[in-house]
C-alpha positions as a Markdown table, in Angstrom:
| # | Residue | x | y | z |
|---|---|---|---|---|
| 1 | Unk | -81.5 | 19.3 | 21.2 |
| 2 | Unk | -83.2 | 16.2 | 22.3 |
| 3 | Unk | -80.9 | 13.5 | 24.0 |
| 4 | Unk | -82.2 | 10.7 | 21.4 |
| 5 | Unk | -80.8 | 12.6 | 19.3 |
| 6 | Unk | -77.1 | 13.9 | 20.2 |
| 7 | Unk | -74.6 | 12.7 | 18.0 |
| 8 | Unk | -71.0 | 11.1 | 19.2 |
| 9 | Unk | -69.0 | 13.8 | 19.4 |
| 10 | Unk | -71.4 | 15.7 | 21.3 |
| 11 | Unk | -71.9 | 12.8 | 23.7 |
| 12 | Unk | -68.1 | 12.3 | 24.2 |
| 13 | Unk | -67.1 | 15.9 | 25.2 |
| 14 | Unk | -69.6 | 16.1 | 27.5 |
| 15 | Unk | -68.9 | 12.7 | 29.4 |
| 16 | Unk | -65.5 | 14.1 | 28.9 |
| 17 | Unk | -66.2 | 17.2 | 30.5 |
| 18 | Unk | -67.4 | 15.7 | 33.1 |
| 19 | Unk | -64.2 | 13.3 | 33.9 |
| 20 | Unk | -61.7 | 15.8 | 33.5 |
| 21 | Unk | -63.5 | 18.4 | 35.7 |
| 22 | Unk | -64.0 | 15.8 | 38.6 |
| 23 | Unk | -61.7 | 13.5 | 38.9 |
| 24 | Unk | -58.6 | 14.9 | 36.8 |
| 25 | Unk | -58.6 | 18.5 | 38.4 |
| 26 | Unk | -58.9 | 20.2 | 34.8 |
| 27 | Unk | -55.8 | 17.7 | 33.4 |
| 28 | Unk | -57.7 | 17.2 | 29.9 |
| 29 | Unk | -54.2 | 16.2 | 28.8 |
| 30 | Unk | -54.5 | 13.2 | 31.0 |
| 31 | Unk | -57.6 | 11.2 | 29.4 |
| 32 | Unk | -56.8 | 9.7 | 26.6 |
| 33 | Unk | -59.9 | 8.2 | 24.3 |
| 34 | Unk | -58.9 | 4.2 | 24.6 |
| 35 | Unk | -56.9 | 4.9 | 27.8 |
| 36 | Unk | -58.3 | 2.5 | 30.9 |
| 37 | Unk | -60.4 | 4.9 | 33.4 |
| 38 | Unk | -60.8 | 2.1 | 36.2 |
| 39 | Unk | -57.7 | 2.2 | 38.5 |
| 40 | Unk | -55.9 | 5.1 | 36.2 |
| 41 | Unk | -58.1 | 8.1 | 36.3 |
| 42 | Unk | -61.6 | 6.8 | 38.3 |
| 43 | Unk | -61.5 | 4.8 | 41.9 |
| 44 | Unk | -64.6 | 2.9 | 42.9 |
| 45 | Unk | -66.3 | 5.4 | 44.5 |
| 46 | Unk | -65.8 | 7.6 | 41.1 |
| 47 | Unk | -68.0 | 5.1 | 39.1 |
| 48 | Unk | -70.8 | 5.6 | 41.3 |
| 49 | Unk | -70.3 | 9.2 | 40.5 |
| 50 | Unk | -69.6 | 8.4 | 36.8 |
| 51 | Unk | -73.1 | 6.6 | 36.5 |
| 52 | Unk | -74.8 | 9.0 | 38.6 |
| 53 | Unk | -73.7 | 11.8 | 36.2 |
| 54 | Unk | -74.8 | 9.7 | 33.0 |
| 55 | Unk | -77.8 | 8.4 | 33.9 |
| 56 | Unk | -79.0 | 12.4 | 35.2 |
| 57 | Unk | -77.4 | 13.9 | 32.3 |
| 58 | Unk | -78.5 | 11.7 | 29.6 |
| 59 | Unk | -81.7 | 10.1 | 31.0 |
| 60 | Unk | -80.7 | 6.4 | 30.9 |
| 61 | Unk | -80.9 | 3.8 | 33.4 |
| 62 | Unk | -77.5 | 2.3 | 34.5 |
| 63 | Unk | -77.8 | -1.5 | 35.9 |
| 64 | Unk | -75.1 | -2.8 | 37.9 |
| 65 | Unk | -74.1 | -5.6 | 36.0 |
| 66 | Unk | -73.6 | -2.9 | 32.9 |
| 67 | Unk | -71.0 | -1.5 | 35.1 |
| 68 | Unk | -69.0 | -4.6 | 35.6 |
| 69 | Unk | -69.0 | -5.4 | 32.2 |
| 70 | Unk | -65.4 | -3.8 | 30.5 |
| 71 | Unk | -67.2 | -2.9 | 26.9 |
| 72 | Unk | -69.2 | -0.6 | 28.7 |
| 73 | Unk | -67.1 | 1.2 | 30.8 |
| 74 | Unk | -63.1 | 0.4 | 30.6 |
| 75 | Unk | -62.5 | 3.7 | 29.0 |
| 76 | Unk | -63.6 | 7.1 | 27.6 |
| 77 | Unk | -64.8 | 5.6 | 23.9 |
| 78 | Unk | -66.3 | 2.6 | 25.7 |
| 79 | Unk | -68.6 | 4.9 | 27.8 |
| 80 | Unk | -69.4 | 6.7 | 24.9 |
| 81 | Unk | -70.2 | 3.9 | 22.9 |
| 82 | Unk | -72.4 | 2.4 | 26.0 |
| 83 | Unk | -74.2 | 5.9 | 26.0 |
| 84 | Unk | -74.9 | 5.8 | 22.3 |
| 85 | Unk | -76.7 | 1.9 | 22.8 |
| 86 | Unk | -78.4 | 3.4 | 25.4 |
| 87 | Unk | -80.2 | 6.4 | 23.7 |
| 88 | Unk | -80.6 | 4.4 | 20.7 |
| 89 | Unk | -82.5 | 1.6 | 22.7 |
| 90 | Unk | -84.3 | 4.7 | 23.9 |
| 91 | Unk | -86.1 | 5.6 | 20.7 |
């Protein structure tokens, strides 16, 4: 399937994937959609990580202020939703 054209869900369990496996040790009780990642689940050095992984698994470009910016990254639906834009602007 072409990235352009994943859908949400498919978008959400991988990034999901992703956070659990790394910095939650396999916890996937512990991520909640709307819970706050920063501080809770990833550290500083884990959003470097985070956009590394998003921008090599979904073929965007992450700019710093995007990071910075809450809507786009404060938690698990945000990211998502930031993805979606993202491959949307894409096509």
């Amino acid at each position: 399937m072409a990235i352009q054209t994943m859908q949400t869900t498919e978008i959400r369990s991988e990034i999901r994937t992703f956070i659990v496996s790394t910095f939650l040790f396999g916890r996937s009780e512990e991520l909640q959609d709307d819970a706050s990642l920063f501080g809770n689940v990833i550290d500083s050095t884990g959003s470097i990580e985070l956009v590394m992984f998003l921008q090599d698994r979904f073929a965007i470009t992450v700019e710093d202020d995007e990071v910075a910016t809450p809507e786009n990254f404060a938690s698990l639906k945000n990211v998502t939703a930031y993805v979606e834009r993202k491959l949307k602007s894409k096509a």
